[in-house]
N, C-alpha and C positions, 0 to 999 in steps of 0.2 A: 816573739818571746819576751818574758819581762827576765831584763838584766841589770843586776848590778857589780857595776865599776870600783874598783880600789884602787886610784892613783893619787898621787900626794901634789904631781904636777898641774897645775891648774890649767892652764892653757893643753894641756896634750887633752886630760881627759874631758872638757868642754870640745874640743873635736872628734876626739871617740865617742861620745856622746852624741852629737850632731852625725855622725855617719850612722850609726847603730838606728837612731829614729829615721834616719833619711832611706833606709830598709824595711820601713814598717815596726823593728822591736821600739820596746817601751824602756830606757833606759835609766839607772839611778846613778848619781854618782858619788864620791865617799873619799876624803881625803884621810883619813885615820883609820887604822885598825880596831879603835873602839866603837866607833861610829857607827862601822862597817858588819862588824859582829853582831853591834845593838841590835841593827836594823833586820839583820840575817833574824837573828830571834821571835823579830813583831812582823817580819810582812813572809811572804814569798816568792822565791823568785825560778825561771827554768834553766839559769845559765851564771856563772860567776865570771870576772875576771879579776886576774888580781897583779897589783905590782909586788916586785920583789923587795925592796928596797923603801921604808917607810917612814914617818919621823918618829915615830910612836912603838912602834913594834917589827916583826919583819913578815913579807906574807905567805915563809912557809911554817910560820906559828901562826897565821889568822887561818890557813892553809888546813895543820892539826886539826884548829876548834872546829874549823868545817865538821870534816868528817867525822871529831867524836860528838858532835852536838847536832847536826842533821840528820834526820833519820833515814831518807833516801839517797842516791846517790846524783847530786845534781852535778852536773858535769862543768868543770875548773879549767878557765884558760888562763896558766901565766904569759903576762908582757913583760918584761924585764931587760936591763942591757946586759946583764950575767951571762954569756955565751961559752961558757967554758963547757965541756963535755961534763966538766964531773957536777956542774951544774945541773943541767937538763936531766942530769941520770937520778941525782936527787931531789928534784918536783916534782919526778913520776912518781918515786918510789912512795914519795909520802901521800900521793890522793891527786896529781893535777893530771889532767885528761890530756893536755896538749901544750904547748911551749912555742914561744913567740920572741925572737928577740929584736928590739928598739936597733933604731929610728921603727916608728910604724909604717907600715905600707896599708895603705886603706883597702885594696884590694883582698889583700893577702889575709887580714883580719877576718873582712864579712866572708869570707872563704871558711877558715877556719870556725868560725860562728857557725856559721851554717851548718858546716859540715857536724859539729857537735849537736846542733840541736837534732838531727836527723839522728844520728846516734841514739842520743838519749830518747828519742821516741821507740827504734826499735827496740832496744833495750827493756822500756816498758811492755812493750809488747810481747816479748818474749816469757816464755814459759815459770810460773813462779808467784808463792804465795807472800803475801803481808799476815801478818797475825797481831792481832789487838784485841786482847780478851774483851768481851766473850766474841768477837769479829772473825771471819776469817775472811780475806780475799782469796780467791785464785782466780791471778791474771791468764790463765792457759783458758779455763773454761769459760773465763769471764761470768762469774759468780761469787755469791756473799753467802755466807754461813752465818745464821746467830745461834752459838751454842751449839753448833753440829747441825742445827736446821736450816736446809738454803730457803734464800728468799728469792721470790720471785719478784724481777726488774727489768723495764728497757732498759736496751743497750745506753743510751745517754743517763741513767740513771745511776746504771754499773759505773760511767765514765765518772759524773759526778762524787760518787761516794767514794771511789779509787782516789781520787784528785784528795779528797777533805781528809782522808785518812794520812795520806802521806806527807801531810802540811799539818799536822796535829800540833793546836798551841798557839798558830799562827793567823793575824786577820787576813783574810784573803779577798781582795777587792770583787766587788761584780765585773767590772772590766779583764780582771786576770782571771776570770771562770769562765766569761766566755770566749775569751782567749784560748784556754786549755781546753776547754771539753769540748765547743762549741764551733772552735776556728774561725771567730768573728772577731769582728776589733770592739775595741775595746768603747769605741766613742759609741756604739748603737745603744740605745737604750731599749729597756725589753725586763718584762715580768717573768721572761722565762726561768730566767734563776731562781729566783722567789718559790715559783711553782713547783719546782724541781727540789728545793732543799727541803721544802713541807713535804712531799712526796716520802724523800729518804728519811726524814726524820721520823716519820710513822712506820714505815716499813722496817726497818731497822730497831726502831726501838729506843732512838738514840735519848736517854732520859736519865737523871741521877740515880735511877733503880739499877739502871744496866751501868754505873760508873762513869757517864760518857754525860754529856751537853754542847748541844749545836746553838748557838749564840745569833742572832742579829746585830752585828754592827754599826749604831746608826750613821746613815751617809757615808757608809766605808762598805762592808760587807758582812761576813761572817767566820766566825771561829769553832771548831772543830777542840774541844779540850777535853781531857779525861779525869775524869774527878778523884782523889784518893780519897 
């Protein structure tokens, strides 16, 4: 998974960092709330965590802009020393998936990691439309509407354009697509992406007529925007 980190502590989150890659995820890390939000804006990512407690803001106001500024629901670990009950009761209430309180246990984290990103895949999986004019997904049947007309797609095609829609706005690396759609890492290099966005971009229609523009990124990847 690509995550990124919100801790102010420099030494803690360079080892949360270091465990997080020592599992395979791709991690970012972020000592400010502005930083952190910037980035939340320009990249994408499958997983948050966040400290409570920051020099700049606090993280269940970076917390807030989550959820009113990301369009899906990516799933929020806080780490914090805050263990009070009325604590924990209010980082659920406002958007965080799970709750973890310092010193860290390395174990108990990639536990908790884990167990979110498993979540949020069935999650996706489960029954339920996206809507972006003139777009429509439905993740039940796994098909795209343009306008009321389905298009016909393979399944990695469905995967791809589900992925781009849900990250609208955002450059999204070829390493984090084949990541998400593909379940490869990220280091393999491969035209397949390439192949695959040409595909959706015709098939779909994705063009300033239809409101919408798929982007090449150079040396980066591609963005998903919608034009007003």
């Amino acid at each position: 998974m690509r995550i990124a980190l919100l801790e102010d502590d420099v030494e803690l989150a360079n080892m949360m960092q270091l465990w997080l890659e020592a599992e395979g995820h791709e991690c970012s890390s972020f000592e400010t709330g502005q930083n952190y939000t910037r980035a939340l804006g320009r990249e994408s990512y499958d997983l948050l965590i966040i400290d409570w407690m920051l020099p700049d803001t606090s993280g269940d106001e970076v917390l807030g802009w989550v959820r009113e500024h990301i369009d899906w629901p990516i799933p929020v670990l806080f780490v914090t020393q805050r263990d009070s009950k009325e604590d924990i009761v209010k980082a659920l209430e406002i958007g965080a998936d799970d709750y973890m309180i310092k010193p860290v246990n390395r174990m108990e984290m990639m536990a908790r990691v884990n167990a979110l990103g498993r979540r949020a895949q069935v999650n996706q999986e489960k029954k339920g439309t996206l809507e972006a004019d003139p777009y429509m997904i439905d993740f039940g049947s796994r098909r795209i509407a343009v306008a009321g007309k389905s298009v016909e797609m393979t399944q990695k095609e469905f995967d791809l354009a589900s992925f781009l829609f849900r990250n609208v706005g955002r450059v999204i690396s070829r390493g984090h697509i084949l990541e998400s759609v593909w379940g490869q890492s990220a280091q393999i290099t491969t035209r397949t992406v390439d192949t695959h966005i040409s595909r959706i971009r015709n098939k779909l229609h994705l063009s300033p007529e239809n409101g919408w523009k798929l982007t090449a990124i150079y040396q980066h990847g591609y963005r998903l925007e919608r034009i007003e």
